[in-house]
N, C-alpha and C positions, 0 to 999 in steps of 0.2 A: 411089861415094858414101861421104864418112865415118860416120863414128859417130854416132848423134844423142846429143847433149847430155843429161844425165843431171836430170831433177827429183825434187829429193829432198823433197818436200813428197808428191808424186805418188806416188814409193815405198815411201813412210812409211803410205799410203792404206789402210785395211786393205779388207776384201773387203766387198760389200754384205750390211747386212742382212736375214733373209728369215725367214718364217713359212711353216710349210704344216701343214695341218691334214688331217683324217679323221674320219668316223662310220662306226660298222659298227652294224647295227640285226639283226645272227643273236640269236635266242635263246639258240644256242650260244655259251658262251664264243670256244672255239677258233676258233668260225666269225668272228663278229665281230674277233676279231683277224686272220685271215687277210682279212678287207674290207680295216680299218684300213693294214693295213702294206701290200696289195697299192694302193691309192691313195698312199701314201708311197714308194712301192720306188724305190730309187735315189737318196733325199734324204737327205744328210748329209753330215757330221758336225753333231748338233745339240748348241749347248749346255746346254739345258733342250729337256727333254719334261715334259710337264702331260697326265696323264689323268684321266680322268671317268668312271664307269663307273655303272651305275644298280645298283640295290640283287637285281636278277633275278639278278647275276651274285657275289652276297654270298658262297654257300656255296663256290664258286672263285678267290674275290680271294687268296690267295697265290700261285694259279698266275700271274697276271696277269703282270708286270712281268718276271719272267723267259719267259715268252712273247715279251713284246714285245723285250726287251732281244738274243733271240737273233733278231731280225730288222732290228731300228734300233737305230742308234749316235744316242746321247745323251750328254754329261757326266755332268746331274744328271738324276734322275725326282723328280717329286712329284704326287700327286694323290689322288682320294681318293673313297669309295660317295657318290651323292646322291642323293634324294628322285625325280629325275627330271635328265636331260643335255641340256646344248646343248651342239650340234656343227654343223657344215658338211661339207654332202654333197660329194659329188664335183662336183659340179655349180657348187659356189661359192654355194650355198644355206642362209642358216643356219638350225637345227632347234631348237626345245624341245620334247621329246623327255619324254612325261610319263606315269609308268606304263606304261611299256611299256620292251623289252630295250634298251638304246645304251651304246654307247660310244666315248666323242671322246679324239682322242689332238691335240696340236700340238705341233710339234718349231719349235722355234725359236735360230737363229741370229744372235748379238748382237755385234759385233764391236766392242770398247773395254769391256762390260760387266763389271762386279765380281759374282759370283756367288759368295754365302755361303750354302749349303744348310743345313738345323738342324731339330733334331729334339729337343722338349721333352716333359719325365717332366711335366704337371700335379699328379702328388699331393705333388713336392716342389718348391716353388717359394721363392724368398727373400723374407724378407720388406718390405712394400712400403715399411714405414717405417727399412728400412736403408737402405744406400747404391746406389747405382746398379751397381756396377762387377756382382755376382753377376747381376744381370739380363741383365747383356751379354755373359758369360760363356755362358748358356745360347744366346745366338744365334753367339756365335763371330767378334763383329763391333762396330767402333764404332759412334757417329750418324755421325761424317762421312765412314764409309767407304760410307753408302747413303742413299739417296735415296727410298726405298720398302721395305715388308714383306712379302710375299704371306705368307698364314696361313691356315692350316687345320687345325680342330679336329675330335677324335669326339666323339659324344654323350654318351660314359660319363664323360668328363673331370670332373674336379673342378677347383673355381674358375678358371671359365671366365673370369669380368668382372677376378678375382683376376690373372690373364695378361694381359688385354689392358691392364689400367693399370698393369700393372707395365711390359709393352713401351712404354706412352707414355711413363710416365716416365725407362726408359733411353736411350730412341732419340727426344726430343722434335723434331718439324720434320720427324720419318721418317714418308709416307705408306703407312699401311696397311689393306688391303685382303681379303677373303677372308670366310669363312662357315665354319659346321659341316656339318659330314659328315654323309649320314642314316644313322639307325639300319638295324640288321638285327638278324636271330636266328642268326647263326654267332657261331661261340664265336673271336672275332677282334675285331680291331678295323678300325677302317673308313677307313684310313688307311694311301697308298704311299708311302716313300719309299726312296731310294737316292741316297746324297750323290756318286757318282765314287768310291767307296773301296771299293766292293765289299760295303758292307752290305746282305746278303740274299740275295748270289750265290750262296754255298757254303749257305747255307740259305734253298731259297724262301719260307718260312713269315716269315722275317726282314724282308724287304722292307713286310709288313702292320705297321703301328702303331697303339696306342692316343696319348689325350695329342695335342703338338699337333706340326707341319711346317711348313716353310716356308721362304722364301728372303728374306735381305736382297740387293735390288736397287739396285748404285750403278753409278760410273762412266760409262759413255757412255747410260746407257739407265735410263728411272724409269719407277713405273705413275703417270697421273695419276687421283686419283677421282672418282667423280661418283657421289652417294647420290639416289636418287630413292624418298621415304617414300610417293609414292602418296593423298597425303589434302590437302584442302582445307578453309581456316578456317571457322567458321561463327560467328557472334558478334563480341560487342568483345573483347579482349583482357583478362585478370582479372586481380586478384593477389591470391598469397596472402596473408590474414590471420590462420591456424591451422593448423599443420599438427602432425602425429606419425607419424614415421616415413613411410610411405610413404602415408599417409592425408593427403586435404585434408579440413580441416573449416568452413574457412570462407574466402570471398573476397570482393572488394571491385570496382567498375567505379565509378570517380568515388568521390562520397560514399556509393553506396549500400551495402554490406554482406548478402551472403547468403550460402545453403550453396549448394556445388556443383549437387544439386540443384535448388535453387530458381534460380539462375541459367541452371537449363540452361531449365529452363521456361519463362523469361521466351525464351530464344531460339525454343523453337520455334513462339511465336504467329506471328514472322515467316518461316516456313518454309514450302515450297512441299508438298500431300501428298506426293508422291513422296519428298521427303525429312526429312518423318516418319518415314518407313515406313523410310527408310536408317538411321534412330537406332535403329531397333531393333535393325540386329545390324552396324555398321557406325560405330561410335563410338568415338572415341578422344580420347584429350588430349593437346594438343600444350604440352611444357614447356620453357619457355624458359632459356638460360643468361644469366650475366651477363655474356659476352661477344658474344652475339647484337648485332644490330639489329633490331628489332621493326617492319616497313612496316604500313602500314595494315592492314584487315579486306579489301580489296577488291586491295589492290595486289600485281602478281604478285611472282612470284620472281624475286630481284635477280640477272641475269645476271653469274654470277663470284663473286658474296659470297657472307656466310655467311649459313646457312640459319636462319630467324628459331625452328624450333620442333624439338625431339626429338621425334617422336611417340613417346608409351607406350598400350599398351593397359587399358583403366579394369577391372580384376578383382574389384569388387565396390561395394554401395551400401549405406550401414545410414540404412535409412528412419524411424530414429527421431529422429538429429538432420540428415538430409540429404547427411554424407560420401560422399564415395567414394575408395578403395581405386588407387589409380594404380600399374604396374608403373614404379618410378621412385624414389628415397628425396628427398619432398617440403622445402621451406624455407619458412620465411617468407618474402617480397619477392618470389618467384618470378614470373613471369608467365606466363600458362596460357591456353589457349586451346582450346575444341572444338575438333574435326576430324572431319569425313565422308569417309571412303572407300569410291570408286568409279571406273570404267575409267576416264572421262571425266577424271575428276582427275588419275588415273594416268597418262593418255596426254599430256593437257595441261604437268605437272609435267616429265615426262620427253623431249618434246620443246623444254620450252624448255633445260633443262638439257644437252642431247645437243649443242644450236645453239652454246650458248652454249661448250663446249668444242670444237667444231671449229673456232668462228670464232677461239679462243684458240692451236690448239695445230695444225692441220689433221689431217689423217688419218695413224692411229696404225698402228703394223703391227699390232698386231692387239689384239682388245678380250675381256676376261673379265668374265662377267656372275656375280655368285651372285645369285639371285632368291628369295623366299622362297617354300614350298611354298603360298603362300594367293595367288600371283599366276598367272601362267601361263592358261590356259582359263578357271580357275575365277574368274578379274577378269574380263579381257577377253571372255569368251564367245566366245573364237577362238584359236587354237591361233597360238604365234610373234607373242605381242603384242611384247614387248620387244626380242625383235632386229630385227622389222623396224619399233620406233623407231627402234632405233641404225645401219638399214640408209637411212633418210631422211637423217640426217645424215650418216654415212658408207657411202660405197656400194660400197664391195668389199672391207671391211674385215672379216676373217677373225676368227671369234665363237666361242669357247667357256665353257665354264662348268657349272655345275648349280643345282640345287633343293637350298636348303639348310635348316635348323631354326633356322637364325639366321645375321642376316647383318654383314659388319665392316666399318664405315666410318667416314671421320669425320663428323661433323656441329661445324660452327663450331669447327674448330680442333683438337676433340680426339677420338679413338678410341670406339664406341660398339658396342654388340650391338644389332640391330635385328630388327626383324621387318614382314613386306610388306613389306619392300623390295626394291628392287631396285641392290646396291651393284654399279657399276663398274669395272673396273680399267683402263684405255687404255696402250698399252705406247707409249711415245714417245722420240724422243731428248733428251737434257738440252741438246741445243747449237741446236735449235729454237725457233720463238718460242713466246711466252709460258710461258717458263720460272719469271718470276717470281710467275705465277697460286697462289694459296690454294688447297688442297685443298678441294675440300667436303666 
């Protein structure tokens, strides 16, 4: 028999992509990495590894990374302490993992991927009103060499919101994605990385970082997002007539004209008890941009579009001309809107959301969740709300992540810090369909 004929389309092929994942739940550090890498043993070469580790394991996190690194081949490491871990057992089960010891490690293999690791000083950042190029300098990369951000910050960091509109403005069209790291009481910061170049190997203590981390993702492979704020409208839609600073002092619904207050009032005559009683510790405002689409009070969420409302949380009332105090820096014309949050919303908002990216994009190799520390049990009243939304729509799709103090996603186009939320990252390929879908 001859030679079989040669396809060079075929041998141009490169190897399949692959994800595998691990949770070790030892109180022991050491132990927990011996779970982690004994469910791993034998997987690699990975090009990124991503760990998670909960905050039990704080007064140890320099050992970490050289632990692991003398057992799994990686490229790059990045990851970082959280509030609480989601990981996938051995079992193919995924975990939110909440006050109590875990640690999730996933090694991933991306074949055509552009991988730019970076690691940013926050106390010295350029300024926002110069030029772009120093921005892009700090990540080591252009807009069009990436397609996505993953990002991760410490708690101690200075000008946090400072970083993230500076990276929109460098990297515009770049989706980004990621949370803050939780706090601890070791004299460290909360924050792994190790770019491929040996930072932190000759000294373990080096691999911990303050400030922020992160990878710009191009080439064959993007994160797609999906924010899910957890809260539902209540009312008509308002605008503002008075604002100062981060204070509304007055809004308008038609021709009528009131304070915040008085407008909330007029909503709750039409409210059910039970959600009275959610106003009391469960209230939020939802601020609309001028790029939004604003649907009705009753019409759900637009499968694909952008998301009609910021929520911010309302941090104070002065009951003598009816203001309230919005985490948010308020405008005139603005449009605003109450918001109730509750599981039901939660669950509701996040499954349309979840549908609506499978049926765009199918199932991703694999999905990172930051959630914020107020969802988990304490929403849902059930341990593993959010992954097994995202195990409805995807159902074998490999899930890590943590509990963060804040979370980064876009909402209608641009970069935000959030809170109760729950922001997703979907690892997909760029040559797949619905490539040309809008971030949410």
């Amino acid at each position: 028999m001859g030679s079989l004929p040669s396809i060079p389309w075929l041998l141009r092929r490169p190897p399949a992509a692959w994800c595998r994942t691990a949770l070790g739940r030892d109180p022991s550090l050491q132990e927990a990495v011996n779970q982690v890498c004994e469910q791993l043993r034998g997987v690699g070469p990975a090009d990124l590894a991503l760990v998670f580790a909960s905050a039990s394991y704080a007064s140890d996190l320099p050992r970490l990374l050289p632990l692991l690194q003398h057992r799994l081949n990686a490229g790059h490491w990045l990851g970082c302490v959280g509030g609480g871990v989601v990981g996938t057992d051995p079992a193919g089960c995924p975990h939110e993992v909440e006050q109590q010891p875990a640690l999730a490690v996933t090694l991933l293999h991306l074949p055509g991927a552009s991988l730019r690791p970076f690691a940013i000083d926050t106390a010295q950042l350029p300024d926002l009103d110069g030029p772009a190029e120093p921005w892009r300098r700090l990540v080591g990369g252009e807009p069009e060499q990436g397609q996505s951000l993953l990002l991760l910050l410490d708690p101690s960091g200075s000008a946090i919101n400072d970083l993230i509109n500076g990276l929109d403005y460098a990297f515009p069209g770049v989706t980004k994605v990621g949370g803050i790291a939780g706090p601890h009481s070791a004299a460290h910061g909360s924050l792994l990385f190790d770019d491929g170049n040996g930072a932190g190997r000759a000294a373990p203590a080096g691999t911990v970082r303050t400030g922020a981390v992160g990878c710009l993702i191009g080439g064959a492979w993007r994160l797609d997002a999906v924010v899910a704020q957890g809260c539902r409208p209540i009312g008509p839609v308002l605008e503002v007539e008075q604002a100062q600073r981060n204070v509304v002092i007055e809004v308008s619904c038609g021709e009528t004209r009131n304070s915040p207050v008085a407008a909330l009032q007029a909503i709750l005559t039409d409210l059910t008890p039970a959600e009275r009683e959610q106003v009391k510790h469960s209230l939020f405002l939802g601020v609309g941009r001028s790029d939004f689409s604003l649907p009705s009070t009753d019409a759900p969420v637009a499968a694909g579009g952008p998301r009609a409302f910021l929520v911010r949380n309302l941090i104070g009332v002065d009951p003598r001309n009816g203001a309230v105090a919005v985490g948010e820096r308020m405008r005139v014309g603005q449009k605003v809107q109450f918001q109730l949050r509750d599981a039901d919303a939660s669950r509701d908002e996040s499954r349309q959301l979840l549908a609506a990216q499978a049926r765009r994009q199918g199932e991703p190799l694999a999905a990172l969740l930051f959630a914020c520390l107020g969802r988990g049990a304490g929403l849902y009243g059930e341990a593993d709300g959010d992954v097994n939304l995202c195990r409805e729509a995807f159902g074998t799709v490999p899930i890590a992540g943590l509990f963060c103090n804040g979370e980064i996603g876009p909402v209608g186009g641009t970069t935000h810090l959030h809170g109760y939320t729950a922001s997703w990252g979907f690892l997909v390929p760029n040559d797949g369909p619905g490539d040309a879908s809008t971030p949410r």
